[in-house]
Gaussian input, Z-matrix of N, CA and C with variables (Angstrom, degrees):
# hf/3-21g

backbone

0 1
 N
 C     1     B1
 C     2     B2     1     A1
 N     3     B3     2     A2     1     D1
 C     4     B4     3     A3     2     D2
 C     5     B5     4     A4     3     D3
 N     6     B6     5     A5     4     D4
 C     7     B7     6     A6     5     D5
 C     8     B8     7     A7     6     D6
 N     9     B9     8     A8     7     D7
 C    10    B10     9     A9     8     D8
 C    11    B11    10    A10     9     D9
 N    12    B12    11    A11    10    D10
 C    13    B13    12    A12    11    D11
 C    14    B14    13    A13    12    D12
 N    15    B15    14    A14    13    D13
 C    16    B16    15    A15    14    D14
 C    17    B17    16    A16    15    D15
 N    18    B18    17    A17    16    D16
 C    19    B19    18    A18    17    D17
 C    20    B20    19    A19    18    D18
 N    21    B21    20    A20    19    D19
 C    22    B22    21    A21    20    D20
 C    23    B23    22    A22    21    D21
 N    24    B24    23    A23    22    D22
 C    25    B25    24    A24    23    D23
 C    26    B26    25    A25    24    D24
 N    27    B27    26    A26    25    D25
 C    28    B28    27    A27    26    D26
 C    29    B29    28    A28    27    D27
 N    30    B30    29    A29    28    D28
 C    31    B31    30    A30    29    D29
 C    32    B32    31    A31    30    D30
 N    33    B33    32    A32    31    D31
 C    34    B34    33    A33    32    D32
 C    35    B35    34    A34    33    D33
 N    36    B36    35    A35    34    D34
 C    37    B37    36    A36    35    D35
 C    38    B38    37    A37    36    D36
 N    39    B39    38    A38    37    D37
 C    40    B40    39    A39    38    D38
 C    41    B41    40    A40    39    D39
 N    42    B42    41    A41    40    D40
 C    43    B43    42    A42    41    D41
 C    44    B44    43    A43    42    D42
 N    45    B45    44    A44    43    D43
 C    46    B46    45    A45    44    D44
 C    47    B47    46    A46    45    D45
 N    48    B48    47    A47    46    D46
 C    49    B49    48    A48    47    D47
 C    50    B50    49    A49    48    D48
 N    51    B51    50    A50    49    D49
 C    52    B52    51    A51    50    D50
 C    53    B53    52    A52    51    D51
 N    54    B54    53    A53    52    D52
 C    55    B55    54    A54    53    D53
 C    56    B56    55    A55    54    D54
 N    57    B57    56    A56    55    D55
 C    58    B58    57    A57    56    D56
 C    59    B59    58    A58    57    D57
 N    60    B60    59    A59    58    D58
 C    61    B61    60    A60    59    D59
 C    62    B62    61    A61    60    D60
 N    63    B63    62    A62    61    D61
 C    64    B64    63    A63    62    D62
 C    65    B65    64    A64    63    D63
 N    66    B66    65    A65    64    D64
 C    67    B67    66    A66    65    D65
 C    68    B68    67    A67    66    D66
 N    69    B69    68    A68    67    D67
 C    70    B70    69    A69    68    D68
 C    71    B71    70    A70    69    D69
 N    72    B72    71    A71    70    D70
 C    73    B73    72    A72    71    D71
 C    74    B74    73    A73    72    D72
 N    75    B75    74    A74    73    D73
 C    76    B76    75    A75    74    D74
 C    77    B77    76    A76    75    D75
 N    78    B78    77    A77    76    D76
 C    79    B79    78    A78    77    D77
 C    80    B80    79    A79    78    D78
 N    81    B81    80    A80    79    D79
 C    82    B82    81    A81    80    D80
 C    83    B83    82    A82    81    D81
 N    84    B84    83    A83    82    D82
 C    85    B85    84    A84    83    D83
 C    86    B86    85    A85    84    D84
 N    87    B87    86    A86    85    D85
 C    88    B88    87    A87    86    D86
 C    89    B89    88    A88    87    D87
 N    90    B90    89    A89    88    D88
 C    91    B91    90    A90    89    D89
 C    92    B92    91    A91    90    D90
 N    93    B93    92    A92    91    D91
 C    94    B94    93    A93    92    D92
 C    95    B95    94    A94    93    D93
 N    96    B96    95    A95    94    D94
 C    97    B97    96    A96    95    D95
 C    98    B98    97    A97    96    D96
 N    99    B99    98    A98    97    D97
 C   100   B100    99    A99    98    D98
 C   101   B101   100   A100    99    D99
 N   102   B102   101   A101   100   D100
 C   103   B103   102   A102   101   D101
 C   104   B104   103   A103   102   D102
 N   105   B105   104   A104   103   D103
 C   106   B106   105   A105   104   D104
 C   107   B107   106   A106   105   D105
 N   108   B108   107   A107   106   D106
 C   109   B109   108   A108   107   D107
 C   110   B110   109   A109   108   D108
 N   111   B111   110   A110   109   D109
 C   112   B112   111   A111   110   D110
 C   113   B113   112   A112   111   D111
 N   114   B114   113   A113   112   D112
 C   115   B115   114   A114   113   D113
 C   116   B116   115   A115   114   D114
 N   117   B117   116   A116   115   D115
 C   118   B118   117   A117   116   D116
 C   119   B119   118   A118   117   D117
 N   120   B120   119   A119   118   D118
 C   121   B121   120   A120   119   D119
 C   122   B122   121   A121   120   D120
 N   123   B123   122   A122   121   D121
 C   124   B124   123   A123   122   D122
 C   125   B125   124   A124   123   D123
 N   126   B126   125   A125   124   D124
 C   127   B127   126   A126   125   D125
 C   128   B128   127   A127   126   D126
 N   129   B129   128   A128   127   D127
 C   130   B130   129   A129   128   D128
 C   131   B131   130   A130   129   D129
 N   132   B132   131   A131   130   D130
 C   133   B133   132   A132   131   D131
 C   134   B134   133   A133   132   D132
 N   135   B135   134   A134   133   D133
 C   136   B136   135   A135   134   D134
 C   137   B137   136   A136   135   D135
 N   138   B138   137   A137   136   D136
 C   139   B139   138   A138   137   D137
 C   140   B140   139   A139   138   D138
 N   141   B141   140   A140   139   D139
 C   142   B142   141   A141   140   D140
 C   143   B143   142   A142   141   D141
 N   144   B144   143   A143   142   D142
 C   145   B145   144   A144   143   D143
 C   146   B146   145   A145   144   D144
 N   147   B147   146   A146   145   D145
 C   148   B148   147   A147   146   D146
 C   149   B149   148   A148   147   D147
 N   150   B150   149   A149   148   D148
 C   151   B151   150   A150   149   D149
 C   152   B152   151   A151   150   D150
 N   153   B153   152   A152   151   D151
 C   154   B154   153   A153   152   D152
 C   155   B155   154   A154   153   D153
 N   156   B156   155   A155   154   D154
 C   157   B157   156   A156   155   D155
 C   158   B158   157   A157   156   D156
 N   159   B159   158   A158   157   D157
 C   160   B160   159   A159   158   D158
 C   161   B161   160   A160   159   D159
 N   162   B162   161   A161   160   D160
 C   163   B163   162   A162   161   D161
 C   164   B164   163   A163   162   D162
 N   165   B165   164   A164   163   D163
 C   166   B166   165   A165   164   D164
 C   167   B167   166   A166   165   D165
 N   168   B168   167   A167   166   D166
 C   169   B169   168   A168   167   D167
 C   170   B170   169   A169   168   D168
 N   171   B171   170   A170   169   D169
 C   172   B172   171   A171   170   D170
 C   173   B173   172   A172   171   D171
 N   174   B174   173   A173   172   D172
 C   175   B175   174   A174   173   D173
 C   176   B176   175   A175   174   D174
 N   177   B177   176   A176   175   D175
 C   178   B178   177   A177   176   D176
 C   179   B179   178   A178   177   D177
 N   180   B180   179   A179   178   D178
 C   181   B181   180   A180   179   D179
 C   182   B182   181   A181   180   D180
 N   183   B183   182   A182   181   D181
 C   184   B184   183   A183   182   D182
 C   185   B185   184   A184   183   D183
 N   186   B186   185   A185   184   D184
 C   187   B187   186   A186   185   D185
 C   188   B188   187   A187   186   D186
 N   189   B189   188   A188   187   D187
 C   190   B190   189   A189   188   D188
 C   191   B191   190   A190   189   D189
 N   192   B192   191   A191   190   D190
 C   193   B193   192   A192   191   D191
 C   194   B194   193   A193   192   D192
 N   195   B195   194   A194   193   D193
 C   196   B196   195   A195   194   D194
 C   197   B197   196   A196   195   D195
 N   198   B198   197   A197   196   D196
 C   199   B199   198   A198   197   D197
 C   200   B200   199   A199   198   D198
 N   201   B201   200   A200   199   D199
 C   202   B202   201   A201   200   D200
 C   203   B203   202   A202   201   D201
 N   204   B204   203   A203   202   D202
 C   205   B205   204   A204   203   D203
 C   206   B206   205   A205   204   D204
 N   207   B207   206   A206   205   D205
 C   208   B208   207   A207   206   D206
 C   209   B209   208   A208   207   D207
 N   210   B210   209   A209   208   D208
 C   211   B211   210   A210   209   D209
 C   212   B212   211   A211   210   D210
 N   213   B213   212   A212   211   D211
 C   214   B214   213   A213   212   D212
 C   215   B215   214   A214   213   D213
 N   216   B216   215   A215   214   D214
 C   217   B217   216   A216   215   D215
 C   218   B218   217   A217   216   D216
 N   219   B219   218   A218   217   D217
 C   220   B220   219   A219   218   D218
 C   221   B221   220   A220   219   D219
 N   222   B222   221   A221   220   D220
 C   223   B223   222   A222   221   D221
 C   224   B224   223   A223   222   D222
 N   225   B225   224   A224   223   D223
 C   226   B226   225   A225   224   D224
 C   227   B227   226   A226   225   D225
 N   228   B228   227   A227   226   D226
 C   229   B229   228   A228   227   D227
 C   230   B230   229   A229   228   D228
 N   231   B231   230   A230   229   D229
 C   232   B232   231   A231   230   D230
 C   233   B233   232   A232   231   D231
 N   234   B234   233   A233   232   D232
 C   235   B235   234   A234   233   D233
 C   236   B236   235   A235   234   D234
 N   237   B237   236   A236   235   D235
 C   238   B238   237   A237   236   D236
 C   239   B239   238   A238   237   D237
 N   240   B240   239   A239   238   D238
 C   241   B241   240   A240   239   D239
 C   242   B242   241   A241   240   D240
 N   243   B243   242   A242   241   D241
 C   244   B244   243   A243   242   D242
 C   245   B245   244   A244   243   D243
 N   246   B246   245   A245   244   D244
 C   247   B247   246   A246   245   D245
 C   248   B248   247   A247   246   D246
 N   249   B249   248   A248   247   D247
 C   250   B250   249   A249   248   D248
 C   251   B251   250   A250   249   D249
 N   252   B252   251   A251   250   D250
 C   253   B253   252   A252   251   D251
 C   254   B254   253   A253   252   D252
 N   255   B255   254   A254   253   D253
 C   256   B256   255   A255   254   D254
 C   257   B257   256   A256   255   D255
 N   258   B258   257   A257   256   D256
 C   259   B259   258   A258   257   D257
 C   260   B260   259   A259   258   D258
 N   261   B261   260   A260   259   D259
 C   262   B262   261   A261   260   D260
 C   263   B263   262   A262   261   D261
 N   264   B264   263   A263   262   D262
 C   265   B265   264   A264   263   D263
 C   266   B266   265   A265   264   D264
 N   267   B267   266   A266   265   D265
 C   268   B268   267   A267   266   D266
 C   269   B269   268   A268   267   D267
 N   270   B270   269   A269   268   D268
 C   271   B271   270   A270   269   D269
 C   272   B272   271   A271   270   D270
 N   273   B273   272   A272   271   D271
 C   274   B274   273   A273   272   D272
 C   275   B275   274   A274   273   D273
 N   276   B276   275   A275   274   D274
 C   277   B277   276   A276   275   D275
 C   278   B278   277   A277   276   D276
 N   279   B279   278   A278   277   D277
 C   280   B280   279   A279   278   D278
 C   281   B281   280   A280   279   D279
 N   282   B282   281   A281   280   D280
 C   283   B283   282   A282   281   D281
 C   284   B284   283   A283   282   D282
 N   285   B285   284   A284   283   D283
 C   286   B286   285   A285   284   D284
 C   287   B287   286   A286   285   D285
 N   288   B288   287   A287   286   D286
 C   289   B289   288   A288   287   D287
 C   290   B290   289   A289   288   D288
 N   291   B291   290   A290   289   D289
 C   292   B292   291   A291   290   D290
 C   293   B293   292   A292   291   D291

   B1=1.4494
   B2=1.5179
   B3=1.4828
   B4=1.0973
   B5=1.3471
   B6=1.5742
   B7=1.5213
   B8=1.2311
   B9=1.2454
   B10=1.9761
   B11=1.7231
   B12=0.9105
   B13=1.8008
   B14=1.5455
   B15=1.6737
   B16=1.7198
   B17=1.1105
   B18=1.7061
   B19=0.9284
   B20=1.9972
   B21=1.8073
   B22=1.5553
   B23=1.3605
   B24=1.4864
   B25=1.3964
   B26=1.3822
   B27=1.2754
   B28=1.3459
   B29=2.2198
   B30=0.8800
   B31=1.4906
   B32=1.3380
   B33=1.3915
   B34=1.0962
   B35=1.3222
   B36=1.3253
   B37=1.3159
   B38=1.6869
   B39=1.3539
   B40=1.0491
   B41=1.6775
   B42=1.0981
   B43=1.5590
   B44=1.7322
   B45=1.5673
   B46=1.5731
   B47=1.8025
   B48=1.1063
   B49=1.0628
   B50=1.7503
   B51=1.6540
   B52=1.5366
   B53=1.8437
   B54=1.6341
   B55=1.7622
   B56=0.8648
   B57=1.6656
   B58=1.6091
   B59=1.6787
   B60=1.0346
   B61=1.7876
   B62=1.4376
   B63=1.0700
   B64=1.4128
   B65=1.5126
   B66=1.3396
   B67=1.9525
   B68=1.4114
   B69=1.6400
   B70=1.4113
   B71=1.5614
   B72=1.4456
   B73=1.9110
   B74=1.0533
   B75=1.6783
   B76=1.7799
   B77=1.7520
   B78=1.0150
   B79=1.8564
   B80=1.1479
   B81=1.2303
   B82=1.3461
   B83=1.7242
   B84=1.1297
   B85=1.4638
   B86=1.3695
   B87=1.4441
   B88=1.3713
   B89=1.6395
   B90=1.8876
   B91=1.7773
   B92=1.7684
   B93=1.5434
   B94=1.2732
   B95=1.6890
   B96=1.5766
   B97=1.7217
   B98=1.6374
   B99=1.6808
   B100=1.0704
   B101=1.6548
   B102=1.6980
   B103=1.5479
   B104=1.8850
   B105=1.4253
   B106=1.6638
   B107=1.5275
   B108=1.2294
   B109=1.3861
   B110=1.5443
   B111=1.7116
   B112=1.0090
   B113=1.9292
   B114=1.2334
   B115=0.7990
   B116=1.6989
   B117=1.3037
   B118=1.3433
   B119=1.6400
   B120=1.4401
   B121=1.5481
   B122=1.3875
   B123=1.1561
   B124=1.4882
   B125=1.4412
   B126=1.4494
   B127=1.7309
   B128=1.6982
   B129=1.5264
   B130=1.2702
   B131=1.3251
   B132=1.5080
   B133=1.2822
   B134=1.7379
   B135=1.1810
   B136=1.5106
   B137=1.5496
   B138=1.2680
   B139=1.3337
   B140=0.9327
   B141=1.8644
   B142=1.3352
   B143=1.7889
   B144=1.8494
   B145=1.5492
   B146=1.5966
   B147=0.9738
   B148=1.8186
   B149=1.2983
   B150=1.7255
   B151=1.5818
   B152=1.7970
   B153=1.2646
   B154=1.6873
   B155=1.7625
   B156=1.2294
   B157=2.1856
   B158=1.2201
   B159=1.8674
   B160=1.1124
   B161=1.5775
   B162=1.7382
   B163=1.6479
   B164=1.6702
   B165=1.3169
   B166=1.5602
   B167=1.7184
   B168=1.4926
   B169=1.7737
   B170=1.4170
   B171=1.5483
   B172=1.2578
   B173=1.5336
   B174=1.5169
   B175=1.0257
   B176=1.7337
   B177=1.7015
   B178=1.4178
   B179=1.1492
   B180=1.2539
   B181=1.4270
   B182=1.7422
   B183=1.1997
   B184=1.2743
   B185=1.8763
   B186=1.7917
   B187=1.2470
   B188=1.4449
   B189=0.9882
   B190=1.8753
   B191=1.6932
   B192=1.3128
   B193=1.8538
   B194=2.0312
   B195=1.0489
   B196=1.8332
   B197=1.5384
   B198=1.0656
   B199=1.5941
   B200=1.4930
   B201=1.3816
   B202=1.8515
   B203=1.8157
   B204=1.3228
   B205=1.1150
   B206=1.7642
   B207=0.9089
   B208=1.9346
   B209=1.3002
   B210=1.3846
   B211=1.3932
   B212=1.7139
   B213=1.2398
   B214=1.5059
   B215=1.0823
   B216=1.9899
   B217=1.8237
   B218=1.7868
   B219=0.9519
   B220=1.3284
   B221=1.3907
   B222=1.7631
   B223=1.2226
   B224=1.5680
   B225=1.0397
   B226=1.5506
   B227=1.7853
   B228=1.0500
   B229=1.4616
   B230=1.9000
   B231=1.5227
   B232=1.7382
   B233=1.7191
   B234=1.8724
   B235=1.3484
   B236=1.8783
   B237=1.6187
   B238=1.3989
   B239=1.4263
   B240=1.5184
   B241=1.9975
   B242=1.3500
   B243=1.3768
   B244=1.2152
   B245=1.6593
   B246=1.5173
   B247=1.6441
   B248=1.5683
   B249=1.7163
   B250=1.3334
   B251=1.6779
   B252=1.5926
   B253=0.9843
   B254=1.8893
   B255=0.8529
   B256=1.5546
   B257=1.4481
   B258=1.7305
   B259=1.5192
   B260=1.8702
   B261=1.6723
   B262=1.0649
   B263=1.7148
   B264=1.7092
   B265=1.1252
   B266=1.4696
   B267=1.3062
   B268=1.4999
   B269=1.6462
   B270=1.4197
   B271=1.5202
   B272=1.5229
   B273=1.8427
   B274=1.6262
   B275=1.7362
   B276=1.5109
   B277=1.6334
   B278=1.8525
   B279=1.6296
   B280=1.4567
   B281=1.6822
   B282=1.5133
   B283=1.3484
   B284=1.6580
   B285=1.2332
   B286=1.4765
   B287=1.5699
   B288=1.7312
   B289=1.5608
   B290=1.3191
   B291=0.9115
   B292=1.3395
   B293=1.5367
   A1=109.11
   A2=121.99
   A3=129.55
   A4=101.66
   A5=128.03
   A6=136.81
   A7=107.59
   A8=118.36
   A9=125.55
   A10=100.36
   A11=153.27
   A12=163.06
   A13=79.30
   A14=88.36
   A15=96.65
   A16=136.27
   A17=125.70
   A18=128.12
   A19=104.54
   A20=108.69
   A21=115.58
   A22=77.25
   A23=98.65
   A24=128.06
   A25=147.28
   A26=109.97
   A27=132.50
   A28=96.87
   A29=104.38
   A30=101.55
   A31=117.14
   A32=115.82
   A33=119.39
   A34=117.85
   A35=126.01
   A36=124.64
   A37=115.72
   A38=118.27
   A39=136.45
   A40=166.16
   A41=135.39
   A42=143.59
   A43=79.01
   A44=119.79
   A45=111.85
   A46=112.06
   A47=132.26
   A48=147.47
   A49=107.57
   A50=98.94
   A51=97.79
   A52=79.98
   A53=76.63
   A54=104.40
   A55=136.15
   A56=115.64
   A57=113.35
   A58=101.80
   A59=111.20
   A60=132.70
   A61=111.74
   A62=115.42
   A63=104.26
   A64=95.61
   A65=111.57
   A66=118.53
   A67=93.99
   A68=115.14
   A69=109.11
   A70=82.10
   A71=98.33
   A72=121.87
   A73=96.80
   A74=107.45
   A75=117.23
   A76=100.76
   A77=96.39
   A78=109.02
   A79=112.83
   A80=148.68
   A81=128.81
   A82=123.70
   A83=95.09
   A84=129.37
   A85=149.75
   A86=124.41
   A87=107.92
   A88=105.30
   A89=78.34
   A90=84.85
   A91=85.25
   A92=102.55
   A93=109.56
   A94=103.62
   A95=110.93
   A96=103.52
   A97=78.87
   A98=108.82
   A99=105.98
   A100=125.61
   A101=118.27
   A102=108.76
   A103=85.13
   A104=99.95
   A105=107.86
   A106=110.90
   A107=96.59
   A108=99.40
   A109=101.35
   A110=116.46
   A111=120.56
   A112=111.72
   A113=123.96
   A114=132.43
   A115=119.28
   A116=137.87
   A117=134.55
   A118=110.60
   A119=110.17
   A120=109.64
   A121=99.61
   A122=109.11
   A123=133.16
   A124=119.85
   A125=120.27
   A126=115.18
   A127=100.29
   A128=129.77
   A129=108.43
   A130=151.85
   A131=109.69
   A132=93.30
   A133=138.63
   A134=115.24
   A135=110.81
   A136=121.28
   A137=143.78
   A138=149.53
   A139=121.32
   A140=119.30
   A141=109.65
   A142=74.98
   A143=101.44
   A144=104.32
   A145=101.32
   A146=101.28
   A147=120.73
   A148=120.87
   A149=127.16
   A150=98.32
   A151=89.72
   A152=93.78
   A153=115.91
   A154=104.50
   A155=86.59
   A156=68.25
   A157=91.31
   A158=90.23
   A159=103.49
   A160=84.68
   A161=105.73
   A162=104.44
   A163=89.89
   A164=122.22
   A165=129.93
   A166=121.09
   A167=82.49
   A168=90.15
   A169=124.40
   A170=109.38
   A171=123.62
   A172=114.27
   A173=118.09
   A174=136.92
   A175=119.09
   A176=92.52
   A177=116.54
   A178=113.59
   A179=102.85
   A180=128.96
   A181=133.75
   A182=98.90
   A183=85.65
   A184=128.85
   A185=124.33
   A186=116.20
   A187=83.31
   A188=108.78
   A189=128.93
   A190=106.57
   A191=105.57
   A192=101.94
   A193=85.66
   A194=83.56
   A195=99.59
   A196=102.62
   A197=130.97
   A198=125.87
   A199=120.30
   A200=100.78
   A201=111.60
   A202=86.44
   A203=132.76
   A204=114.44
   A205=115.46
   A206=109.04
   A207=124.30
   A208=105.50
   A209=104.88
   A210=107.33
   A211=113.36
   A212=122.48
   A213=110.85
   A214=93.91
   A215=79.51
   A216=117.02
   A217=100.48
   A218=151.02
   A219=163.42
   A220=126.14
   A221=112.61
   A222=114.44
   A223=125.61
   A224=117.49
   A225=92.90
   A226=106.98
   A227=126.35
   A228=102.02
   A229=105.74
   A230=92.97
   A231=81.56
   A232=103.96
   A233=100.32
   A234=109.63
   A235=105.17
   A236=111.23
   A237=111.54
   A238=108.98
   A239=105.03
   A240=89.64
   A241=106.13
   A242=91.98
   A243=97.32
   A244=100.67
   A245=121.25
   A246=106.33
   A247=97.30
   A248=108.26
   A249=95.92
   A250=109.26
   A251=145.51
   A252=135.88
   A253=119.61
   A254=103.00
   A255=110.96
   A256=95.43
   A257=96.34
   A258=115.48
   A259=106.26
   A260=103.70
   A261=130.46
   A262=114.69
   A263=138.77
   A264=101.91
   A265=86.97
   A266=121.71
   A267=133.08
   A268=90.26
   A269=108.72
   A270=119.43
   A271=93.46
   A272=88.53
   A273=108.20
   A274=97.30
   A275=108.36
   A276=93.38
   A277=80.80
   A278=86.81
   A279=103.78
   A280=119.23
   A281=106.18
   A282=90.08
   A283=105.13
   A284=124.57
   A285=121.66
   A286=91.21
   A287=120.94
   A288=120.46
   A289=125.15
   A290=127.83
   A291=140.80
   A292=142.93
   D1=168.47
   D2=170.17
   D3=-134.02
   D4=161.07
   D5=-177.31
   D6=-150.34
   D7=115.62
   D8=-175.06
   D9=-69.72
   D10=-160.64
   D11=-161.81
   D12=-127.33
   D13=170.31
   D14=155.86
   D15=-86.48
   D16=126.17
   D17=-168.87
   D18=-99.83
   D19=162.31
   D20=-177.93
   D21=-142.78
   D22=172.28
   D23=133.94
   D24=-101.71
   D25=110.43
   D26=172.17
   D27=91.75
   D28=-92.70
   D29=174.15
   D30=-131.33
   D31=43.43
   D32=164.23
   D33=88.79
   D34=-15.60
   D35=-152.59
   D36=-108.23
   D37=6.35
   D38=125.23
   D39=-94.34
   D40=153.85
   D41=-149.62
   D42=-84.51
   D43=112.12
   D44=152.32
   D45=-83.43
   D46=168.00
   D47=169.69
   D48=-134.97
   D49=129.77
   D50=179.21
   D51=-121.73
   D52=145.90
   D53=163.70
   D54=-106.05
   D55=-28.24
   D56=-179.21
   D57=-150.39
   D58=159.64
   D59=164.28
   D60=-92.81
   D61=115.52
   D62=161.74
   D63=-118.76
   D64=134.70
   D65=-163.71
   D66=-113.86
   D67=138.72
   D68=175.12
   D69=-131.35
   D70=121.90
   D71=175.00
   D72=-152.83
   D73=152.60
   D74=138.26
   D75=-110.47
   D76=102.25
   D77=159.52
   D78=-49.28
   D79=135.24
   D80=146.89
   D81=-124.24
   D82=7.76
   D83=146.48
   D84=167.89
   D85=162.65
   D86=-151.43
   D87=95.42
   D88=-166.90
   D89=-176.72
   D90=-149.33
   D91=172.66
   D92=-168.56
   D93=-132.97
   D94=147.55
   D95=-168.29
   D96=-119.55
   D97=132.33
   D98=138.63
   D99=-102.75
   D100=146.33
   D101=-161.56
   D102=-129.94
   D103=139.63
   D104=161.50
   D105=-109.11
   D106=135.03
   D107=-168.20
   D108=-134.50
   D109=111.52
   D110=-155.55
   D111=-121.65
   D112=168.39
   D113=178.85
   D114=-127.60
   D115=145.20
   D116=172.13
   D117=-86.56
   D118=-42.56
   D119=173.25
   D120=-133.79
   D121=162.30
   D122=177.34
   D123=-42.45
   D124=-45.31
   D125=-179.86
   D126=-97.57
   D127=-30.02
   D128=162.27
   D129=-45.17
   D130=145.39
   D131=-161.72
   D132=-84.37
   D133=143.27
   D134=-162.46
   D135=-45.29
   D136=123.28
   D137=130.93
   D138=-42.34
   D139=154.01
   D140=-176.49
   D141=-128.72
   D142=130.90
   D143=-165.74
   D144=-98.15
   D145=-43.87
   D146=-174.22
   D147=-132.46
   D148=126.52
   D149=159.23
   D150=-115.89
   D151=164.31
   D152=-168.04
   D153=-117.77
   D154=94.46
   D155=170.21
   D156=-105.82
   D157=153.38
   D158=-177.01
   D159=-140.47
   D160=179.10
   D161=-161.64
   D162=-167.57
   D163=156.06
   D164=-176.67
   D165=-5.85
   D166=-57.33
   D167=-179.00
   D168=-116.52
   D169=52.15
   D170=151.31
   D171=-98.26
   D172=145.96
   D173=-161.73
   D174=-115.37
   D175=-52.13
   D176=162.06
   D177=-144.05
   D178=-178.90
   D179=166.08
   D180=-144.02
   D181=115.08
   D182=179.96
   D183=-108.23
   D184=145.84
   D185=-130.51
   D186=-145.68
   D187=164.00
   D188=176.21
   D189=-140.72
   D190=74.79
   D191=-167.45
   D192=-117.67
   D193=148.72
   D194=-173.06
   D195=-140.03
   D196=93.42
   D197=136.14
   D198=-161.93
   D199=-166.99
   D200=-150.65
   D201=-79.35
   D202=-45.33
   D203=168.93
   D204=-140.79
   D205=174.43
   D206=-161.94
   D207=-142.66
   D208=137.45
   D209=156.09
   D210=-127.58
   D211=173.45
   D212=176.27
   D213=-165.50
   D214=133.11
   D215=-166.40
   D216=-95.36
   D217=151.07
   D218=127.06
   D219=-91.61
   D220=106.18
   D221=-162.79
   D222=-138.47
   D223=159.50
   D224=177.52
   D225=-151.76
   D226=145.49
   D227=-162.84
   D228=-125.35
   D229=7.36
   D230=-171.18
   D231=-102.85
   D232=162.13
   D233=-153.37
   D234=-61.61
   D235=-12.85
   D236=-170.98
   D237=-104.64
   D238=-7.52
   D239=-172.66
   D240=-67.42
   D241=143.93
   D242=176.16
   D243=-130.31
   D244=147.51
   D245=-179.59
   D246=-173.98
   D247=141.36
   D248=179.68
   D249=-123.92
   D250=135.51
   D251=-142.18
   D252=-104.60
   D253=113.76
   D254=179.02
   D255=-78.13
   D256=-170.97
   D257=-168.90
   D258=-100.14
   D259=80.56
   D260=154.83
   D261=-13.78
   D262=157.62
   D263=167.37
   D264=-171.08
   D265=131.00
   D266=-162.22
   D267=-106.95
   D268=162.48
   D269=161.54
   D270=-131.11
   D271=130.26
   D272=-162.17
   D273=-136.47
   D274=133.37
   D275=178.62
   D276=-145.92
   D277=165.24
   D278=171.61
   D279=-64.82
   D280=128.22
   D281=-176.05
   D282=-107.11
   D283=15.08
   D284=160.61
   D285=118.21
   D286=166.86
   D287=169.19
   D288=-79.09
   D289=163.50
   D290=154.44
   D291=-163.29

């Protein structure tokens, strides 16, 4: 697996909302989970909100993930996947404070 840090927007002090996955892989076998794993404040502890598998002929994905910060794991656990990772790419907008 791999796991990005936590990401916010701008200084933290807003609710992001992601909508979609767009996954850039070539699988060549197996299947692949993407998981967001988010937080509301900074020392709380992480949730796991969604995992997303995706597999050769996925294109997108579409997601309803809401919080102050996210991280995202890419993983795969069987003895044949095999997969190598392009430049992945979420659509993320401010969803207002709270």
């Amino acid at each position: 697996y791999i796991e990005s840090a936590q990401m916010d927007i701008g200084e933290g002090d807003n609710i992001m909302f992601v909508s979609r996955l767009i996954p850039d892989m070539t699988i060549l076998g197996g299947d692949v989970d993407y998981t967001f794993k988010t937080r509301q404040y900074p020392h709380a502890t992480k949730v796991t909100d969604t995992v997303l598998p995706v597999d050769s002929t996925t294109y997108k994905l579409d997601t309803r993930v809401r919080a102050r910060q996210i991280a995202i794991r890419i993983a795969s656990d069987g003895p044949d996947d095999e997969w190598y990772m392009g430049k992945s790419r979420i659509g993320v907008r401010a969803a207002g404070r709270k």
